[in-house]
N, C-alpha and C positions, 0 to 999 in steps of 0.2 A: 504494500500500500504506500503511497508517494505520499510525502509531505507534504506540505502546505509554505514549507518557505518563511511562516510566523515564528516571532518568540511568544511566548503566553508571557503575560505580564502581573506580576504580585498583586493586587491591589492592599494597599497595606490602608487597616482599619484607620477613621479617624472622625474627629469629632471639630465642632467650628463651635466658636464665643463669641457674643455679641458683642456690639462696641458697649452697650450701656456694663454690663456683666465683667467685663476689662474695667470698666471706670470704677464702677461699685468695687472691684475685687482688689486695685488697688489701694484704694479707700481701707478700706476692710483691715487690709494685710497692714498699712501704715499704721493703722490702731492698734491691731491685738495681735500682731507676730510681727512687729518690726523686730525684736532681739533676734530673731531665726534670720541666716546667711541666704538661705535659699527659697521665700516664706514662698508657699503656693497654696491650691483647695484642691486636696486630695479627694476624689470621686471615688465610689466602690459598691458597688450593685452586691446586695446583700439578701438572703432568703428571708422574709418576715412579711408583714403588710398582711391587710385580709386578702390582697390579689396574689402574693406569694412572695413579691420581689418589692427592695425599696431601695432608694438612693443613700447610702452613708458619705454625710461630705462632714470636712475637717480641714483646718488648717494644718500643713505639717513644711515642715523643713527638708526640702529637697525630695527627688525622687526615690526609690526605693529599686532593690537587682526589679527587673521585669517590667517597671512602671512605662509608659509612655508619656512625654511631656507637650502639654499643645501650650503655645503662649500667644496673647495678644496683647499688645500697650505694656509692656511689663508684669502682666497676670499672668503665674504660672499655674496650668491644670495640671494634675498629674492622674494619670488611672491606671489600674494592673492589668494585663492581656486579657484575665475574665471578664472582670467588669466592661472592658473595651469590646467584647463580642456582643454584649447587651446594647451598649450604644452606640454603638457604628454608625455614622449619617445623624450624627443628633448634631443638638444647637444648643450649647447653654447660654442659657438667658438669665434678667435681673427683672424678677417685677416687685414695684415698691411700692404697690395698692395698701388701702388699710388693712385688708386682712390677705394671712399667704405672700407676706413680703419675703423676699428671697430668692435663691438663685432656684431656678428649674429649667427642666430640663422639655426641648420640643423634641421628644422623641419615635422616629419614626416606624420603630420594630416594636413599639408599646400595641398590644391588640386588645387591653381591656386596661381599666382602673377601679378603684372603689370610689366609695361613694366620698370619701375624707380628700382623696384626691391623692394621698400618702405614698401611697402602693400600687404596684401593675403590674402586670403578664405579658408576657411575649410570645 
């Protein structure tokens, strides 16, 4: 059977930040992780939630072996290879409404949520 003459191409997982979500996050990290060399918001898709799955975010100092690091304006995201299977093709966002202020996530592999809004399925 003859080739085709193509290279097949990786597509390596990844995920895009809002400009508002950049601005908040280095807000954020000035305040409460300036002492950390490397401050960023570590993402980590987690089993829990009434839909099964929920976003753990945290500030941490630097990536971690395995982490992948996406940055905009000087906001570093950092997420682990699983977590990063869950969000692939998302968009972190900042909404700073009166209620549910906070980063979230527009996520496209999300197939259901609960009713709190907390937790989801894939």
């Amino acid at each position: 059977m003859a080739g085709h003459g193509g290279i097949l191409k990786s597509i390596m997982p990844s995920i895009t930040i809002s400009e508002k979500a950049a601005e908040k996050g280095v807000a954020m990290v000035s305040g409460q992780a300036a002492e950390m060399a490397e401050p960023g918001l570590r993402v980590r898709v987690v089993g829990g939630g009434c839909s099964g799955m929920m976003y753990k975010m945290e500030f941490h100092d630097g990536a971690t072996d395995g982490d992948e690091t996406f940055e905009l304006g000087g906001f570093r995201v950092y997420i682990d290879k699983k977590s990063l299977f869950f969000l692939n093709g998302s968009e972190l966002d900042y909404n700073d409404g009166l209620t549910g202020a906070g980063f979230k996530f527009q996520n496209p592999n999300v197939t259901g949520t609960c009713g709190c809004g907390e937790s989801f399925n894939v």
